[in-house]
N, C-alpha and C positions, 0 to 999 in steps of 0.2 A: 727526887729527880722528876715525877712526874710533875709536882707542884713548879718547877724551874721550866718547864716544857710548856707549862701553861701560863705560864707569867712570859713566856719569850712569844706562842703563839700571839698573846692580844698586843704585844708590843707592834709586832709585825704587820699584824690586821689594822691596828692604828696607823701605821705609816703608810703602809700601802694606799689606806683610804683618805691622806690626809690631802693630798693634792684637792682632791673635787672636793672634798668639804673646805677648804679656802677659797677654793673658785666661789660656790655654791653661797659665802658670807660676802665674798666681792658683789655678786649680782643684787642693785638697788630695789626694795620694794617701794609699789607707790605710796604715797602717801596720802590722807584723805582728799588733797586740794586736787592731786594729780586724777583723783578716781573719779570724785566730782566732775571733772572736767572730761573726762573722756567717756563721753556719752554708749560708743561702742564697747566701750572695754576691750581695747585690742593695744592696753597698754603703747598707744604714740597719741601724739595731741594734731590733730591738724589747724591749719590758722581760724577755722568758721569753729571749733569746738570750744574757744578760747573766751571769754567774756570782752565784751570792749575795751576795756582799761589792760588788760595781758596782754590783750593783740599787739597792743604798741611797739612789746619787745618781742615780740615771735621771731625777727632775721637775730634779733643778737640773741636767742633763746637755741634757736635750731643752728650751733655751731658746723655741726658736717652738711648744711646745706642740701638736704635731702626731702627739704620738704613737710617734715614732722618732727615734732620733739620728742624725745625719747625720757622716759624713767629718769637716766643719768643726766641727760640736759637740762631738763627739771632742778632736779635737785640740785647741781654744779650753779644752775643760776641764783636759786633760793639760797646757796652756803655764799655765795659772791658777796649776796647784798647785805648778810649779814657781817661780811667781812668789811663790805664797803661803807658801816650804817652812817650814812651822812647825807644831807642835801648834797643836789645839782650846786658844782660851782662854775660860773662863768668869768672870767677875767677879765671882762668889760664891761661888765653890767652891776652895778651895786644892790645887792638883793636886801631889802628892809622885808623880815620873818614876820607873821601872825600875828598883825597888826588887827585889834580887835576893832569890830563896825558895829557892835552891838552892845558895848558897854558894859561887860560880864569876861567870864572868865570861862565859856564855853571853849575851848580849840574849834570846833568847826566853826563857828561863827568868825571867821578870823579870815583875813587877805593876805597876799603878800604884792609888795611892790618891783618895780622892776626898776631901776633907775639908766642910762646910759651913762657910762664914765666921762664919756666923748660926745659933745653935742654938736650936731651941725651948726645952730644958730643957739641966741639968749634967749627966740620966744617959747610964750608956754610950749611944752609936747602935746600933741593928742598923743592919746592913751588907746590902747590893745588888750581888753580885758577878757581872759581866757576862763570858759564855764565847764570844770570836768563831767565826764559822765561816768556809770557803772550803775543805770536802771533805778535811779535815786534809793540806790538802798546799798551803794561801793563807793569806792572810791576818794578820793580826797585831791587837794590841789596843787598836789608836790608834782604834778606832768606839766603845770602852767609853765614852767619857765622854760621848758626846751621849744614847745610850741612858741611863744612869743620874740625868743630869744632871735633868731634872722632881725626881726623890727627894731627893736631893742639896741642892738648891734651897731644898726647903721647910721644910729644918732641923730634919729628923726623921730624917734616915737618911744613913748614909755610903755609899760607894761605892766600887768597884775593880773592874779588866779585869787580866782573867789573858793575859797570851801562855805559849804549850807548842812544845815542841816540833814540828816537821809531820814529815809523813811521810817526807820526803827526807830528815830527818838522823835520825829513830827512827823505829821501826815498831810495834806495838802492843804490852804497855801502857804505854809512853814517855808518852803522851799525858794519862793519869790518872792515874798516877804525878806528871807536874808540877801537876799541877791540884790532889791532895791534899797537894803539899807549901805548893802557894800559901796553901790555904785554913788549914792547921798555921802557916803562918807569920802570919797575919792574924790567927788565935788566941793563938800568943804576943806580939806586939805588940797586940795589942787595949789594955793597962790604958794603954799607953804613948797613943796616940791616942785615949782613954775610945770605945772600942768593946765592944759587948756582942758576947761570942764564943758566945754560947749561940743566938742571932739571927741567921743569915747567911741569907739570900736565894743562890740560884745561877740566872741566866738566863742561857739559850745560845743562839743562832740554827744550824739547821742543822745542821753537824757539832760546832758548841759546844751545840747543844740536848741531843745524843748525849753532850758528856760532862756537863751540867749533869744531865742525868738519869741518868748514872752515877754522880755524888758522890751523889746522891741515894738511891739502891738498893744501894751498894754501903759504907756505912759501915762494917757487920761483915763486909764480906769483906778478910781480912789479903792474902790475896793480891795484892791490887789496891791497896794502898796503897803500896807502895815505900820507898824508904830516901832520899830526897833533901831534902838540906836537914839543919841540925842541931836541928829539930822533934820531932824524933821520939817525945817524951813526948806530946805533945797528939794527939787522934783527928780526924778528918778528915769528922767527921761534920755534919751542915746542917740547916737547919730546914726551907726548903720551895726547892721548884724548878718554876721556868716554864720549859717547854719549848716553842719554836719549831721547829714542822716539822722535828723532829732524828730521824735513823738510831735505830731500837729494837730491831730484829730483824735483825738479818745473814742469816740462813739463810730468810729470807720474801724479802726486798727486792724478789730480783729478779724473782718470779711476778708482777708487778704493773705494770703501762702505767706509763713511765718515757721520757723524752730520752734518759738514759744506758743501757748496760747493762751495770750490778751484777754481774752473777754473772762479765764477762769479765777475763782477768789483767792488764787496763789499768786498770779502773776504780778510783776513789777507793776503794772497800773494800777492794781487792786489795795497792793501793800502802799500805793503811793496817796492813794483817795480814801483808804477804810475801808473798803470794799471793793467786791466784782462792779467792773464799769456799767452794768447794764441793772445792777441794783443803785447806785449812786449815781444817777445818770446829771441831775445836774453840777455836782461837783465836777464829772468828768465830762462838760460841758465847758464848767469855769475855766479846767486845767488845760483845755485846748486854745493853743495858739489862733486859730483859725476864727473861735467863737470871738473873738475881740480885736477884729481886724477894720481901721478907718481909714478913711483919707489920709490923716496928715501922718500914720507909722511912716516909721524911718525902712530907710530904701535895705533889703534881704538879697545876700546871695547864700542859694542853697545848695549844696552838691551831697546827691546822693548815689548809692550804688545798685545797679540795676538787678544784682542777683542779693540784694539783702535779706538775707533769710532771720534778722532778729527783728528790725525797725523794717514794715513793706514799703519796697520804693513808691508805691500810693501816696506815702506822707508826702514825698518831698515834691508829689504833684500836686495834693490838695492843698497846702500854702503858699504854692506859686499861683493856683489857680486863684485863690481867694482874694490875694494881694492884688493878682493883675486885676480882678472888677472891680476892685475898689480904689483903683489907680496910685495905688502902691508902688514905685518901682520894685520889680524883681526880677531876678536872672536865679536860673536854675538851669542846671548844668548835671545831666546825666554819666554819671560816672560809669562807665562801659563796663561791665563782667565783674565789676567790684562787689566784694557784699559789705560787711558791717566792720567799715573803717579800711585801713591797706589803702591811702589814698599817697602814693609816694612818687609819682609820674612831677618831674621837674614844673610842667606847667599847671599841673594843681598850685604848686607854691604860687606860681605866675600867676594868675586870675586871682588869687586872693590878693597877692599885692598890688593886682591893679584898682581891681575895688576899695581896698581901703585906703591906697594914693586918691581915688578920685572924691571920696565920701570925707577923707580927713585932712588931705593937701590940697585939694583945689586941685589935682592935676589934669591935665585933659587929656583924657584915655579913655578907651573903651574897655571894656570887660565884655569879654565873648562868652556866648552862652550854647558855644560850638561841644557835643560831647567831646571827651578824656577818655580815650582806650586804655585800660587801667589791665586787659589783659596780659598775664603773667606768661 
């Protein structure tokens, strides 16, 4: 009897207690990616915790619109994409996949194309060539086609995302070295895809803004073009470049209110060059936009965000500053309350397509260089 009394107690004890212990296997732990990213540890992510390349999706990440992502949103969006594992498909735009520029069988070293299904006219397109970012040591170039995709659409312009090498398998100038051979390669297939190679657009967010404004400035430096790829008759030279809140000065960076800190031999500039910048000083000399700025670069629009706490809005004044003495055209465009990327104000779109109507169509527009209240 006693032994039936104590087999019914723990039965009891078990049910009783079983509610909270199912609650208690419902409630999601973080996962590393989640812990890494929330600097505070107060388990929610807010959009400045987030790295460049996550920020993109932070409104479809924070479903209940509250401003921060939670544990369960996290994870809800990480089980999505595994459910979803597929490229971006657009239905009027013909996407040609990692097309190699370097003549190996590297994945990063590889582009993808954009095509329009729908063309306004039979002449070549100029071309919209998207540079991702993630601190040259993330990312890849599967974001190029949402970005380009508006251009793309309208049957006026083609489109392509370059992936490069990062940092963990080359160290600097690995990095634009692959980007000029992408862009040589665009140019010799051009007549094949009726592309106009004299027309290419270069936009880069971040550490892609860093090298879209190196193709930019650095056309006649031989040094900085490389041997990769069997292009090598064609220049590596571009029409115009939108730059996003990208790295322009190495040897400034880090004087300037920052999340990270630049000048240490951890940080992204350090892993990008082989060292702290201020041991490598001419490397992170070479890898500045600014140190290779002439006459004849092609015309920069820069917009950056006034409260950037990862890239200091500094940057996006010393390449306007340097462009304008060197009679450069440039428009730099103060993005009000913004910090590191969150550029979704309808006439951001607008100023980019007027810049790149007037650099790649001929069109006769102005591009205002009036700040973007980007406050939320």
């Amino acid at each position: 009897m006693t032994r039936i009394l104590t087999i019914t107690a723990l039965l009891t004890a078990c049910l009783s207690h079983s509610t909270p212990i199912q609650a208690a296997d419902k409630t999601p732990k973080p996962n590393a990616l989640f812990k890494k990213w929330d600097r505070n540890s107060d388990l929610k992510l807010s959009r400045d915790e987030l790295p460049e390349g996550p920020r993109r999706n932070f409104d479809r990440v924070d479903t209940d619109k509250n401003g921060f992502i939670s544990v369960k949103e996290h994870l809800d969006f990480l089980s999505r994409g595994r459910r979803n594992n597929r490229r971006p498909q657009n239905k009027n735009i013909n996407a040609i996949r990692d097309i190699s520029y370097a003549a190996n069988d590297n994945p990063r070293q590889t582009l993808d194309l954009f095509l329009p299904k729908t063309r306004k006219s039979d002449k070549p397109l100029p071309l919209v060539v998207f540079i991702h970012g993630g601190a040259w040591r993330a990312g890849n170039k599967s974001g190029g086609m949402r970005m380009v995709a508006p251009f793309v659409e309208s049957g006026q312009y083609a489109g392509a995302s370059i992936g490069y090498r990062l940092s963990k398998e080359a160290i600097w100038p690995a990095q634009i070295h692959d980007c000029k051979a992408a862009i040589r390669h665009l140019k010799a297939n051009a007549k094949k895809h009726n592309l106009n190679p004299d027309r290419i657009a270069v936009w880069g967010t971040s550490a892609g803004g860093h090298l879209a404004a190196m193709l930019g400035v650095s056309g006649d430096v031989k040094e900085l073009e490389g041997k990769i790829g069997k292009n090598l008759k064609f220049d590596s030279r571009i029409t115009c470049v939108v730059n996003w809140f990208g790295p322009t000065d190495m040897l400034t960076i880090g004087k300037y209110p920052s999340r990270l800190k630049h000048d240490a031999p951890d940080s992204p500039e350090a892993k990008l060059l082989g060292g702290a910048i201020h041991k490598n000083k001419a490397a992170a000399r070479n890898a500045s936009p600014v140190t290779h700025v002439s006459k004849g670069d092609a015309p920069v629009l820069t917009m950056h965000g006034t409260k950037d706490q990862t890239v200091p809005f500094n940057q996006g004044e010393r390449i306007h500053e340097t462009l304008s003495k060197a009679g450069v055209p440039s428009i730099f465009i103060k993005m009000i309350d913004a910090g590191h990327g969150g550029f979704k104000q309808p006439e951001t779109q607008e100023r980019v397509k007027a810049f790149l109507g007037k650099h790649l169509r001929d069109e006769k527009t102005e591009v205002s260089d009036e700040p973007i209240n980007c406050k939320r």
